[in-house]
Every structure is written in C-alpha cells, then in structure tokens.
TORKE-278208 format. One record per residue (C-alpha): residue in three letters; y, z, x. Coordinates in pm, 1 decimal. Layout:
<zanus>
  res        py        pz        px
  ALA         Y         Z         X
...
</zanus>
This chain:
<zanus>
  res        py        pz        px
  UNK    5055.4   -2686.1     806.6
  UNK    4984.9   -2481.8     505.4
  UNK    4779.1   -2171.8     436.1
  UNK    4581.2   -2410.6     142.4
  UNK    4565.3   -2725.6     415.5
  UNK    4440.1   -2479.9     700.2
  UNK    4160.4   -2335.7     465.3
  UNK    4080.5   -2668.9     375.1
  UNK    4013.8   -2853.5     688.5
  UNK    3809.2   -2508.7     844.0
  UNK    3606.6   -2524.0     556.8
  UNK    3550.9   -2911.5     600.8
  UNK    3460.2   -2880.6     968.8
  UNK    3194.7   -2585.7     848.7
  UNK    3046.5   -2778.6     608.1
  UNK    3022.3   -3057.3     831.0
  UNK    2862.1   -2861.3    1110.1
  UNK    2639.3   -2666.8     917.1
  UNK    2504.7   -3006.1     725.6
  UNK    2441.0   -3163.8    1099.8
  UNK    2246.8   -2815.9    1197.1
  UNK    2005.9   -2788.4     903.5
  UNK    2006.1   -3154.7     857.1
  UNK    1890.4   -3199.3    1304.2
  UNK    1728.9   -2873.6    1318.5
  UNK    1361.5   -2823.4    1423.9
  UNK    1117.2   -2515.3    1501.1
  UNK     909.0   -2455.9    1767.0
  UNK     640.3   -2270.8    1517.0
  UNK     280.3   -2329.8    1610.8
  UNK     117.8   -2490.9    1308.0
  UNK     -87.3   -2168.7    1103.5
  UNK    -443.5   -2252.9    1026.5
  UNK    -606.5   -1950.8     825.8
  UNK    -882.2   -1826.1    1013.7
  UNK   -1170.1   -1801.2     905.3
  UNK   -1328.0   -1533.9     746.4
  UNK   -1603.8   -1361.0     953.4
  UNK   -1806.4   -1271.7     671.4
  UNK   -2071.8   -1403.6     423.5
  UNK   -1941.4   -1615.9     179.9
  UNK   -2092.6   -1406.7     -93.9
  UNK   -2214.1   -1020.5    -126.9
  UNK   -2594.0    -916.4     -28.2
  UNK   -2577.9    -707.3    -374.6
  UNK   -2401.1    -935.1    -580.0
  UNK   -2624.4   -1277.0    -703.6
  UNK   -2470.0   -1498.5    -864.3
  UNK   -2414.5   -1549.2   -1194.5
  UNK   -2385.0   -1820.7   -1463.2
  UNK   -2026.5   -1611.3   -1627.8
  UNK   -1970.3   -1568.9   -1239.6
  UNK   -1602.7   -1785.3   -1136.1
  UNK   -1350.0   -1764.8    -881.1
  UNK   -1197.7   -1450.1    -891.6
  UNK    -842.8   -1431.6   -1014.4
  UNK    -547.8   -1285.2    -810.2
  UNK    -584.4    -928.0    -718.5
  UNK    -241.3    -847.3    -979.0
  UNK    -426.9   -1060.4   -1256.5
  UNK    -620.9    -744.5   -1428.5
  UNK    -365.1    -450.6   -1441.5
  UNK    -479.1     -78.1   -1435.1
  UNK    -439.6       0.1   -1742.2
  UNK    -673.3    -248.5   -1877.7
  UNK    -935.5    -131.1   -1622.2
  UNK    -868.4     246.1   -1708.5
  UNK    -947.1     298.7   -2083.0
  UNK    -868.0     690.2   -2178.4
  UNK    -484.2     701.0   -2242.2
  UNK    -499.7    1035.4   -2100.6
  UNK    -619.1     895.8   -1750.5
  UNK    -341.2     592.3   -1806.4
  UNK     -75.8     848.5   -1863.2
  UNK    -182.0    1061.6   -1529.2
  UNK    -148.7     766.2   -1352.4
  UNK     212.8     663.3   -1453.6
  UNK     354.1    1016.8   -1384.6
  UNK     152.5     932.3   -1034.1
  UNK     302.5     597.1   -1034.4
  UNK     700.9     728.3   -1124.0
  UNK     654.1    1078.7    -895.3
  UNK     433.9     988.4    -546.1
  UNK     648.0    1038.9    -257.4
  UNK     450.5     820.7     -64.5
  UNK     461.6     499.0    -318.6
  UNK     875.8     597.0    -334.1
  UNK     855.0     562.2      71.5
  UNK     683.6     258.7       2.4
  UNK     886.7     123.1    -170.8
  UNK    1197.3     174.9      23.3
  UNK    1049.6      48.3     296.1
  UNK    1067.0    -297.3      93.6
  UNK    1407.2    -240.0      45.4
  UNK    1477.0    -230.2     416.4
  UNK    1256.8    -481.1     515.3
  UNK    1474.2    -704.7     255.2
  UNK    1761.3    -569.9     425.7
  UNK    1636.2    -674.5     738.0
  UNK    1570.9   -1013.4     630.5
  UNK    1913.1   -1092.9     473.5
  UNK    2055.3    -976.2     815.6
  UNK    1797.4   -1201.9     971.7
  UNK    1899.0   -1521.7     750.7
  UNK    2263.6   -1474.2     737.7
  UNK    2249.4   -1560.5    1161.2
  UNK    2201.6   -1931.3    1013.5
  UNK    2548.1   -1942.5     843.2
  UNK    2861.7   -1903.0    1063.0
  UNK    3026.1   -1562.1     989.1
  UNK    3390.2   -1635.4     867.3
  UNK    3669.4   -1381.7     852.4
  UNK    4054.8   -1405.9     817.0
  UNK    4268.4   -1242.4    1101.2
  UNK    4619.0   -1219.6    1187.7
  UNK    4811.6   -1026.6    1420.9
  UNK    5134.5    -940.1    1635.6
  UNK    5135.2   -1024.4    1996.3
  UNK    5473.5    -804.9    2137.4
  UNK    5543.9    -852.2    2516.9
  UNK    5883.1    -726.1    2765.9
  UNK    5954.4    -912.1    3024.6
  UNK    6190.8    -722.5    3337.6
  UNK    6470.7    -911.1    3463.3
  UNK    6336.2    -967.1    3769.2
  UNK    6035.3   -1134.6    3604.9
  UNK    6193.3   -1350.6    3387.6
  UNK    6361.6   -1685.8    3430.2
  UNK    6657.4   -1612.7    3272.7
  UNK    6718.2   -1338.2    3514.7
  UNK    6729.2   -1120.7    3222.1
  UNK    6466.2    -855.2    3009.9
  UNK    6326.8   -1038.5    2754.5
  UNK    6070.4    -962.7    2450.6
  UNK    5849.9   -1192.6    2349.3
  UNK    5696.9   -1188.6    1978.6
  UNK    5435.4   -1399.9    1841.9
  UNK    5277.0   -1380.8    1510.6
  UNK    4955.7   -1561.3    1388.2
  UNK    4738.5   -1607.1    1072.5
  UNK    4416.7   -1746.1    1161.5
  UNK    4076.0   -1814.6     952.6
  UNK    3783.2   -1871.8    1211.0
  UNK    3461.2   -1841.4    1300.5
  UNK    3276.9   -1703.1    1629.9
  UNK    3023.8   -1754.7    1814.9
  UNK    2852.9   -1947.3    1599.1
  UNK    2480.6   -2111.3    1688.5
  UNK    2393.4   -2451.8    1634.7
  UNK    1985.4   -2407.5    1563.1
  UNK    1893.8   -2729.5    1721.2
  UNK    1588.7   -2556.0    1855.9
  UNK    1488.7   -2357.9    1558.1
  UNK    1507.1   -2021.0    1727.1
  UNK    1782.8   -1859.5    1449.5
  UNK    1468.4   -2055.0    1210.1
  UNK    1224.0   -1927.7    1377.0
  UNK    1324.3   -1509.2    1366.3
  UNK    1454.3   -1561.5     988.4
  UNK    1108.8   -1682.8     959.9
  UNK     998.9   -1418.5    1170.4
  UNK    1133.6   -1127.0     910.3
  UNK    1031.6   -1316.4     620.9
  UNK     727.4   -1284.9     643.0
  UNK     782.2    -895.8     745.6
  UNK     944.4    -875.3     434.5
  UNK     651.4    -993.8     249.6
  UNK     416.5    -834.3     425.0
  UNK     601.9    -505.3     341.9
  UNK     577.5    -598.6     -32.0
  UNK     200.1    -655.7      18.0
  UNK     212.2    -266.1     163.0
  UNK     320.5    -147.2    -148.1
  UNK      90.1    -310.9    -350.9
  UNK    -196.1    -160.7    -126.2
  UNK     -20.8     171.3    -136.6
  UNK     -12.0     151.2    -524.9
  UNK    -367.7      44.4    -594.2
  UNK    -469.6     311.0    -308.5
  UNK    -292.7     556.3    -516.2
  UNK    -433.0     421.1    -860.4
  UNK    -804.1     533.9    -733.2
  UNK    -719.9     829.9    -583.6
  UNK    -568.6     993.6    -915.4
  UNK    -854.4     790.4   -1115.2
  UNK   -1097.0     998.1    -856.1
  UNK    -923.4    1321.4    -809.4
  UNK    -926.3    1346.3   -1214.6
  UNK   -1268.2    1246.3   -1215.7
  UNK   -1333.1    1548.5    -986.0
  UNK   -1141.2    1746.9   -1252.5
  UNK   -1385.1    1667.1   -1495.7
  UNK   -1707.5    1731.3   -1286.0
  UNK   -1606.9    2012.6   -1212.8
  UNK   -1484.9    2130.0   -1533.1
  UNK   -1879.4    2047.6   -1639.1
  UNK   -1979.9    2259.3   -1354.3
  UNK   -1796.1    2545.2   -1446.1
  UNK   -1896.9    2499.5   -1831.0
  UNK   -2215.3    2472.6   -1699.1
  UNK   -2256.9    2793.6   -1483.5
  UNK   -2076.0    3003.1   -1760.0
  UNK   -2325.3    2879.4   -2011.4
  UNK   -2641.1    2952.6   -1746.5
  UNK   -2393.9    3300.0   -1687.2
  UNK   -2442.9    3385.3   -2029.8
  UNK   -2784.7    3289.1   -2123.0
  UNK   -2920.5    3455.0   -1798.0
  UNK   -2716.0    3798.1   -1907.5
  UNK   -2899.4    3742.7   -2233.8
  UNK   -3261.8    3718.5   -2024.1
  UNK   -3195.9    3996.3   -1809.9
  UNK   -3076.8    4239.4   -2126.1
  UNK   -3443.7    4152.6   -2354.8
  UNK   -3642.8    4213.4   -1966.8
  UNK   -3462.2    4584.3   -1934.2
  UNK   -3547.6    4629.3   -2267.9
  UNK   -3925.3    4545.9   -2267.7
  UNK   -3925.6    4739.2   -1918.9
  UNK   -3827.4    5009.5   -2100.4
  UNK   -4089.7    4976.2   -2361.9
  UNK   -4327.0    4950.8   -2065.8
  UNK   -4391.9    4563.3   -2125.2
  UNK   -4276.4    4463.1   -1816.0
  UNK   -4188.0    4600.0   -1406.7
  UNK   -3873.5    4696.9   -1228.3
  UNK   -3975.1    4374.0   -1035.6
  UNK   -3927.0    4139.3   -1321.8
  UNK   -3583.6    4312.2   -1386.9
  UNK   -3476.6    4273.6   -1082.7
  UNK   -3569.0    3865.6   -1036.8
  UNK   -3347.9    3842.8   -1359.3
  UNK   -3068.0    4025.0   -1224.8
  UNK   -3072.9    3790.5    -909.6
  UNK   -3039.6    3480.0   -1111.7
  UNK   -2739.9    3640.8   -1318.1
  UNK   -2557.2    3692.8    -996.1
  UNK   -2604.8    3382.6    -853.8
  UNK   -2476.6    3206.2   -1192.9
  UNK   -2225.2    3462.2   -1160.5
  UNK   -2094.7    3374.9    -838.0
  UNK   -2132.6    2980.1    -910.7
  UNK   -1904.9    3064.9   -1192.0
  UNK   -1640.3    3248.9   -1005.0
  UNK   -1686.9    2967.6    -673.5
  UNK   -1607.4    2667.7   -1012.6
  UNK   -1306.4    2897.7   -1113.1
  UNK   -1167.6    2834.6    -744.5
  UNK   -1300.6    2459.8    -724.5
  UNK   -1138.9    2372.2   -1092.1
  UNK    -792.6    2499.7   -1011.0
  UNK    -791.0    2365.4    -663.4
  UNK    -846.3    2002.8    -805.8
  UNK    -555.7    2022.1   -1021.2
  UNK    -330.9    2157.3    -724.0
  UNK    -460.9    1827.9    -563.5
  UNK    -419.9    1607.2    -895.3
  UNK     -32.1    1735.0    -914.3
  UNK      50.0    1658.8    -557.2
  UNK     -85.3    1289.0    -633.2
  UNK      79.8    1292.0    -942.5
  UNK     387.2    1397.8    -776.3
  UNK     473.6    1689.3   -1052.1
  UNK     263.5    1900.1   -1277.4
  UNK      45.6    1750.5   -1509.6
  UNK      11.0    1860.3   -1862.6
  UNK    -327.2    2002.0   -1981.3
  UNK    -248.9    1748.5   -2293.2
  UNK    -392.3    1527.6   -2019.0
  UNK    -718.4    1682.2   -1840.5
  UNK    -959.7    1571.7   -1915.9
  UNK   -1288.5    1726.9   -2104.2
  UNK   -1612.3    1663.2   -1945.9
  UNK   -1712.3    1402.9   -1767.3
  UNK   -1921.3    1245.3   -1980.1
  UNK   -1646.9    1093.4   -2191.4
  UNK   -1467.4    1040.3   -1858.8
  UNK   -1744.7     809.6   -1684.0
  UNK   -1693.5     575.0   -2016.6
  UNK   -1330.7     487.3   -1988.5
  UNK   -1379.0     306.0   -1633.2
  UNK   -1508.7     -26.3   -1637.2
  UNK   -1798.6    -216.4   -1500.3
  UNK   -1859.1    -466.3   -1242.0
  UNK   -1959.3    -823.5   -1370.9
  UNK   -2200.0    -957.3   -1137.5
  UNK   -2152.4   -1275.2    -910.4
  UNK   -1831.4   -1129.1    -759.8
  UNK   -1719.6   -1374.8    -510.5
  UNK   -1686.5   -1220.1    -139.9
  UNK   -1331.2   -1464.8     -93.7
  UNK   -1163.2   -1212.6    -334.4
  UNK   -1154.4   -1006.3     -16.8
  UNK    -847.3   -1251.0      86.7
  UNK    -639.7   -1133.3    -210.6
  UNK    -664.9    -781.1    -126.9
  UNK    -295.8    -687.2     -64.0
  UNK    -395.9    -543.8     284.1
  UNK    -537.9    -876.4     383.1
  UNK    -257.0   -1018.0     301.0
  UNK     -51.8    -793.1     465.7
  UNK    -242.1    -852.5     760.9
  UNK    -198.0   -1239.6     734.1
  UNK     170.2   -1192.9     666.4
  UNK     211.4   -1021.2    1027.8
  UNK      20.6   -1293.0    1162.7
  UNK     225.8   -1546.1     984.8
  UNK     532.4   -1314.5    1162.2
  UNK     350.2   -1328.7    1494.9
  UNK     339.8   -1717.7    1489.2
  UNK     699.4   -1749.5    1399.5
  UNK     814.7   -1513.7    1723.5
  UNK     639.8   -1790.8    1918.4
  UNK     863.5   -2052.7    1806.1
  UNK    1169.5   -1829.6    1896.3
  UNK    1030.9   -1762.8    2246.9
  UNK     964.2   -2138.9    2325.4
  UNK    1316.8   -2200.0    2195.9
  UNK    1458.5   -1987.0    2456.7
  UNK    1378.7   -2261.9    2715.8
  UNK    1595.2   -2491.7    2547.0
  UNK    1934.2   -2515.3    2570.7
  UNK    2176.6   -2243.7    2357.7
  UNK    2517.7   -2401.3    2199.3
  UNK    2763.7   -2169.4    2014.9
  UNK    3068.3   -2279.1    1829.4
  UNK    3385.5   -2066.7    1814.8
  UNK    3683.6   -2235.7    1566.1
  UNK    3965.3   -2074.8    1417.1
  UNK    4249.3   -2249.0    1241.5
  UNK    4567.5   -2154.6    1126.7
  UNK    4908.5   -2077.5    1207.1
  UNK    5130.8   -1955.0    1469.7
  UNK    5494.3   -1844.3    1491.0
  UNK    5755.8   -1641.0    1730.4
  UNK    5929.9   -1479.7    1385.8
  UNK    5674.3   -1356.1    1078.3
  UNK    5887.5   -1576.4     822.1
  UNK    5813.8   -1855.9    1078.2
  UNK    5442.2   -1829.7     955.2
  UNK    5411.4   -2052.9     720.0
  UNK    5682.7   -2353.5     759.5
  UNK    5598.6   -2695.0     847.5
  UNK    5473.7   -2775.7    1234.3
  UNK    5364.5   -2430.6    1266.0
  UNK    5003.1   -2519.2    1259.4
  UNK    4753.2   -2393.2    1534.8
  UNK    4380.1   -2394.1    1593.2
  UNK    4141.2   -2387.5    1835.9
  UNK    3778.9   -2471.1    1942.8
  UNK    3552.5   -2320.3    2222.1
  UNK    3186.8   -2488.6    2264.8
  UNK    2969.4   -2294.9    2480.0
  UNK    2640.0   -2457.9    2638.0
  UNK    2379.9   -2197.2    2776.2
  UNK    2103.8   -2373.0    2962.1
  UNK    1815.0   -2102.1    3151.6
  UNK    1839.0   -2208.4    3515.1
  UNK    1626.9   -1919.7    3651.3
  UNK    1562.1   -1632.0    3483.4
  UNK    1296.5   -1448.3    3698.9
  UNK     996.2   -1591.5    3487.8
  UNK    1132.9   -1384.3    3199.0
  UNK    1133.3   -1649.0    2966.9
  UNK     763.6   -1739.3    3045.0
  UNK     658.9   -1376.0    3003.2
  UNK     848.6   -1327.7    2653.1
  UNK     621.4   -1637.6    2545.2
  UNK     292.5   -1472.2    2659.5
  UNK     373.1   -1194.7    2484.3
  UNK     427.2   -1336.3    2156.4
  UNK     120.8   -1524.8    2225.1
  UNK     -80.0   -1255.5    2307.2
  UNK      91.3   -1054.2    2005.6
  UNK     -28.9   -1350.6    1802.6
  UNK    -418.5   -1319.3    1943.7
  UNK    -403.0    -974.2    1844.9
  UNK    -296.7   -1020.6    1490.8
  UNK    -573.5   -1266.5    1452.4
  UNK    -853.5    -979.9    1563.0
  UNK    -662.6    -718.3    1282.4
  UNK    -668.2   -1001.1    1051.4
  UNK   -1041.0   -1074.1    1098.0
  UNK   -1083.2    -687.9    1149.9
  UNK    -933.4    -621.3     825.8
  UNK   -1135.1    -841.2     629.8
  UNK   -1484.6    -729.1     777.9
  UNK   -1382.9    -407.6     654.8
  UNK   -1291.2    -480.9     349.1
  UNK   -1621.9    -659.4     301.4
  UNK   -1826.4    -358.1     423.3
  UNK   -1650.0    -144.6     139.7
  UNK   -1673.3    -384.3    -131.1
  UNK   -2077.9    -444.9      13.9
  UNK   -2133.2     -48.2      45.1
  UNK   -1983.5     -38.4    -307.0
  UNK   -2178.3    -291.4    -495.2
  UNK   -2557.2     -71.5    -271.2
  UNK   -2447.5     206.5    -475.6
  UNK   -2371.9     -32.8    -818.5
  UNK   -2768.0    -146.7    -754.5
  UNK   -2860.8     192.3    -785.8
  UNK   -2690.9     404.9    -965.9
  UNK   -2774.7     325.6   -1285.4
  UNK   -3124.3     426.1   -1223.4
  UNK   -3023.5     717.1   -1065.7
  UNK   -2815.0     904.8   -1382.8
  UNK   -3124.3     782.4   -1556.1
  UNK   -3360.3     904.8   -1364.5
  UNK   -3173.9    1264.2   -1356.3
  UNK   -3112.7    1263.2   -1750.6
  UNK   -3495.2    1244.1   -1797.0
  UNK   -3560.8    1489.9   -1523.9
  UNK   -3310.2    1745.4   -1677.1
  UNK   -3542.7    1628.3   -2060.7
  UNK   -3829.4    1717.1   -1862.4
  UNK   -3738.9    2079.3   -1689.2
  UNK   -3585.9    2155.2   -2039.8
  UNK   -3920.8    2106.9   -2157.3
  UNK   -4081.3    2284.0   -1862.6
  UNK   -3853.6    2580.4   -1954.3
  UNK   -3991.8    2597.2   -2316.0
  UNK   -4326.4    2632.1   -2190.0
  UNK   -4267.8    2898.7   -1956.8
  UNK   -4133.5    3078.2   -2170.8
  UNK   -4362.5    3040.0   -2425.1
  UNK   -4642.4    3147.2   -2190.3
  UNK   -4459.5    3463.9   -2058.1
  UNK   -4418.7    3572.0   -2401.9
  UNK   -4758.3    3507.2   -2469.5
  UNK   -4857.6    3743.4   -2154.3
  UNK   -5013.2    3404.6   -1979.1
  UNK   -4836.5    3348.1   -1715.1
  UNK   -4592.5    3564.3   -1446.9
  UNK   -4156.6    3602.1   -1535.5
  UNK   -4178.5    3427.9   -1188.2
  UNK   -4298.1    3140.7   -1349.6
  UNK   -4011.3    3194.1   -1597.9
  UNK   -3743.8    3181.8   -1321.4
  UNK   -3878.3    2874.7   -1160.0
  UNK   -3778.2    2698.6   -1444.6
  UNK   -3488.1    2807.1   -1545.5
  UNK   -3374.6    2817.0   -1176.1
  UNK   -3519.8    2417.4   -1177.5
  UNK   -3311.4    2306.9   -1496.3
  UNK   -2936.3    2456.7   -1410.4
  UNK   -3018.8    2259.1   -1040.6
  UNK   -3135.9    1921.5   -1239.7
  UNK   -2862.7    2018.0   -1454.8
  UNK   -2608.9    1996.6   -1139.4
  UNK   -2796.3    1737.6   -1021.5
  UNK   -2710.0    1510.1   -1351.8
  UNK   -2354.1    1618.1   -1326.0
  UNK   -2309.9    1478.5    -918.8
  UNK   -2475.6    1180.7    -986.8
  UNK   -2256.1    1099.3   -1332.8
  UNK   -1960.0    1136.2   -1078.5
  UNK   -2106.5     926.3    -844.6
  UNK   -2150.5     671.1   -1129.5
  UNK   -1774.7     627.4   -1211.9
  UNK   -1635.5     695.4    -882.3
  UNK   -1806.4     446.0    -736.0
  UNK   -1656.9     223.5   -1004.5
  UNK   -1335.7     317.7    -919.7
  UNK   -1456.4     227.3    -499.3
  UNK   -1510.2    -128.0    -638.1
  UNK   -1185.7    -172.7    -824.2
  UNK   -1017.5     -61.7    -450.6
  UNK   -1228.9    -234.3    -258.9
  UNK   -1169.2    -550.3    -446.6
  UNK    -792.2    -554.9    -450.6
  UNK    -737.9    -394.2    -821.3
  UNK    -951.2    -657.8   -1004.8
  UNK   -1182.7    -925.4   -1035.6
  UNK   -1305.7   -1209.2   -1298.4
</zanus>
C-alpha cells in the first residue's frame, strides 16, 4: 500500500465517521426558557410617551455621541487604550476563546503522523533457531486516538458549555467598558466641581481680604469696633482654609482621573467649570422602557452563565449513557526501513472501546444534582441581577424628576442672597443695621453659592447614572 493510498482511505473512514456522529448525534440540554423578569414592566418615574419606542440594543448609541465636549471624548479614549482593568478584561476574552476552541476541537478526532523503530535481541536460549537474534521493525503510521463518538451529546453539550462562557466573557467586557466610560465621565465631572469650588473660595478669599482691609481702616478712623474687625477676619480664614482644603481636593481628583485614564492626562483636556461641563452630557427622553434592563451587558452576562449552567446538565445526563471511543491508525509496516513503502507492506489497525457506568457509587447521580442545582442558582443571579439593575435605573430616573427643580431652585436662591448681600451692605454703610448683619449674608451667598455648585454636579452625574444603569444607551 502506498503512503498517498494509506492517507486516502484514513481520511475516508474519518470523514465517514465523523458524518455518522454529527449526522446521529443528540444533546441531553434541558430546553432554556428566559425567565421572567421580576420587575415592572415599565419605570415608576418614567410615563410613557408618544416619541417613547422599544429601546435599541445597549451598543446602538456609542459614547461619543452621548458625551459631547471633545475634551471629555478624548479623556475617555486615553481611558479606553490605558485601563489596566479593561486590558485584563479583555484578555480574559482571549482565554475564554482559547478555552472554547480547546472545548470544540474534542468534536473532531485529533490526527497526527507517527513512525518509529521497534529494535529487539533475542538470547540463544530464547530463540528458536537456537541462536541470538535481533529483531527490527519499522512503521509509518497516520492515526487517530481515542476518539469519541458524541452519540449522547456530552462532547456537544461542554463545547456548548464554554460557548456560552465565552460569550458571557465578551458581555464582561462590555460591562467593564461602559463601567469605565462613567467613571472617567464622573471623576472629570468632579474635576470640574471642584475646580468651581476652588475658583469660588479664592474669589470669596479675595473679596473677604478686601472687607476686612476697608473695616481696619474705618476702625481706625473710629467708625467701627475691634469686634467688627475681628468677625471679618474670621470669615477670611475660613475662605482661606476652604481655599487651601480645594487646592488638596482639585489635585487629588486628577491623581484619581489619571489612574482611570491609565496615564497622565493633559491639562489641554480638563476641563473649565462645570457649567460648560453639565451641557455636553445628554438627557433622558422619557418613556424609557424597563425591558432595556435585559440588554444591559451584565444581564446578559448573567443569562450567558445560565445558558452555560443548562448546557453542563446535558453533559451530566450523558454520563449515564454509554461512552464509545475510536482508535485507527493506518499505514505501513516493515522489518528493513527501505521495506517501508513497497507493495504488501500495508498495516492498520482499529480499537473500539465501549464504556457503559455499571456502578459508580451514586456519583453520576450527584454530578447531575449539582449541575442542577448550579443551574437553580444561576436563575436567582439572573433574576437578582436584573432587580438590581432596575433599582438603579428607578433610583436614577427619582433623581431625573427632581433635579431640574432643584439647580433651579438653588440658581434663584443664590439671585436672591446676592440681593440680600446688596442690602446689607447698603444698610451697614448707611449706619442702619449691625456688620453682623453684613456677615450673615455674605456667609449665606458663598454657602448658596456651594450649594448651586453640588447640585449642578448632581445634575450631570446623575445623567451619566442613567446612561450606566441603562446599558450605555437608550431610544
């Protein structure tokens, strides 16, 4: 027989047994049935609209239409290119595809080419002829071993297993990457607020040093008492030390921006104030449907490994059933190596193997209960997971209700202490009323004034909540 002959009929006999496996094979799978989600079909905050529609998939609106300042967009793709933990992330896909090509390629016989030298003495007094003998044998061989016919879908049943690993794993890094989007979107946020904070408390530094400087001088006209100097040296220190406490708070936000980031972030691309911040993140159309929860990438995640769970039941039930392995090798077989390849040196063999579970101690039966009970538990993360998310999206869209009127509310309180302060001073100047008076008000705007900045915050990083909570989009 000849090398090209020998190749041939192997690779005939493993086409024809792999055609009869896929073509007879079965699983043992449980049929999925989503469960149901344990929540309202819609949000307590959210009415419906007539623009209100199905939301789109959770990849549908990127980032960087949702983010507007191309300052903010930038920060995030340094985060995007630099975070450690969206690079671990994302090799963990990598292995878990790894995984999963190991996983499939248990369906396909594993063929290799092999050939060896089999060298052997015989004594004299061992051999027939009475006299020391060596025996030599050569082979060429191409084979496979150990092969499993998946008549009972278990092979199936763990590819599908780490399939759906696999996906779920890709599903992690979309979470980790949206999770990451909001936390630079927040932490530069911070930046900004407290950037205003800091403006603001220099500003307040300055115009209090101004007060205190006309008070000493009218005390020393006689105009006014030590006491009065003394209440406006108070409020300088206290704008003083805000000021120096902002210094700290301001750099440690950009240590924490540049370890999101993953590297140092230009000052190109800090931002200002937070006023032009708050504008660049968009707002929530109302009628946001509460099934947008199931597109979340951690939902699906969650689904995945109970889609994984399901599939380890099939191989455990198949493990009741009998187990039959092929081993086949073909090729040839001579006593000299130029012997190898002439004509009736042709050799081959085949070894079936049946393994059929007689008694195994009630092993098999607990394996099965396991990956059942494995399965219940995936189906109380799953439902877990999705009450959650619908508490954050819920808890987002409270604040939505409000906020507006809030930063409304504080921008006409800050009009009205500003007023207030005008006043004040205009009646301590005109010898009406007390400088305590005076520092009321002043000490009243620079907290509305702080007041306006916390709740501007508020405003767009609760915006930023409700792109997270709702899987990095919506319709």
């Amino acid at each position: 027989m000849t090398p090209h002959e020998t190749t041939r009929s192997l690779r005939g006999l493993v086409v024809a047994l792999a055609a009869t496996t896929l073509g007879a094979c079965t699983t043992l799978i449980p049929g999925f049935e989503r469960p149901a989600a344990p929540v309202p079909a819609s949000f307590p905050q959210a009415a419906p609209t007539a623009g209100s529609a199905v939301a789109p998939p959770a990849d549908s609106i990127a980032w960087r239409d949702y983010f507007a300042d191309e300052r903010l967009r930038e920060v995030i793709a340094l985060a995007l290119d630099n975070n450690r933990d969206l690079r671990v992330a994302a090799l963990n896909i990598e292995r878990a595809r790894a995984q999963y090509g190991i996983q499939r390629a248990d369906l396909f016989p594993s063929i290799a080419v092999g050939g060896g030298q089999n060298a052997q003495r015989v004594p004299a007094d061992l051999s027939a002829t009475r006299q020391a003998d060596i025996n030599r044998q050569y082979s060429a061989n191409l084979g496979f071993a150990s092969y499993e016919l998946d008549f009972f879908g278990r092979v199936r049943s763990l590819e599908e297993q780490a399939l759906q690993t696999y996906l779920g794993t890709e599903e992690a890094r979309r979470s980790a990457q949206i999770s990451l989007v909001a936390e630079v979107a927040n932490a530069w946020l911070r930046l900004a607020a407290d950037r205003e904070r800091l403006a603001l408390a220099k500003r307040t530094q300055q115009t209090r040093q101004e007060s205190l400087d006309l008070v000493r001088r009218s005390f020393e006209l006689g105009a006014v008492s030590a006491l009065d100097v003394h209440q406006a040296d108070t409020l300088l220190q206290s704008a003083r030390a805000d000021a120096a406490r902002f210094e700290t708070v301001v750099a440690q936000d950009q240590n924490a921006l540049a370890q999101l980031v993953g590297s140092g972030v230009p000052d190109a691309l800090l931002p200002d104030g937070l006023e032009l911040a708050v504008a660049t993140v968009a707002e929530l159309p109302a009628g946001v449907p509460s099934e947008v929860l199931a597109r979340r990438p951690d939902i699906v995640q969650a689904e995945r490994a109970l889609l994984a769970a399901n599939a380890s039941i099939g191989a455990a039930r198949a493990a009741f059933f009998p187990r039959i392995t092929l081993t086949a090798s073909a090729g040839t077989a001579s006593s000299t190596l130029d012997g190898l390849f002439e004509g009736g040196s042709g050799a081959w063999s085949f070894v079936p193997q049946l393994r059929l579970p007689i008694f195994e101690a009630g092993r098999l039966q607990a394996s099965l209960d396991v990956a059942e009970i494995q399965r219940d538990i995936n189906v109380a993360q799953y439902e877990k997971a999705i009450q959650s998310a619908f508490r954050e999206a819920a808890d987002g869209l409270a604040e939505r209700a409000t906020v507006t009127e809030r930063v409304d509310a504080r921008r006409k309180q800050v009009a009205a202490t500003q007023n207030s302060l005008k006043l004040s001073d205009a009646r301590y100047r005109g010898g009406v009323d007390s400088y305590l008076s005076l520092l009321d008000a002043q000490r009243s705007l620079y907290a509305a004034e702080q007041e306006l900045i916390a709740v501007r915050l508020a405003d767009a990083t609760n915006r930023v909540a409700l792109y997270k909570a709702l899987g990095g989009g919506w319709q």
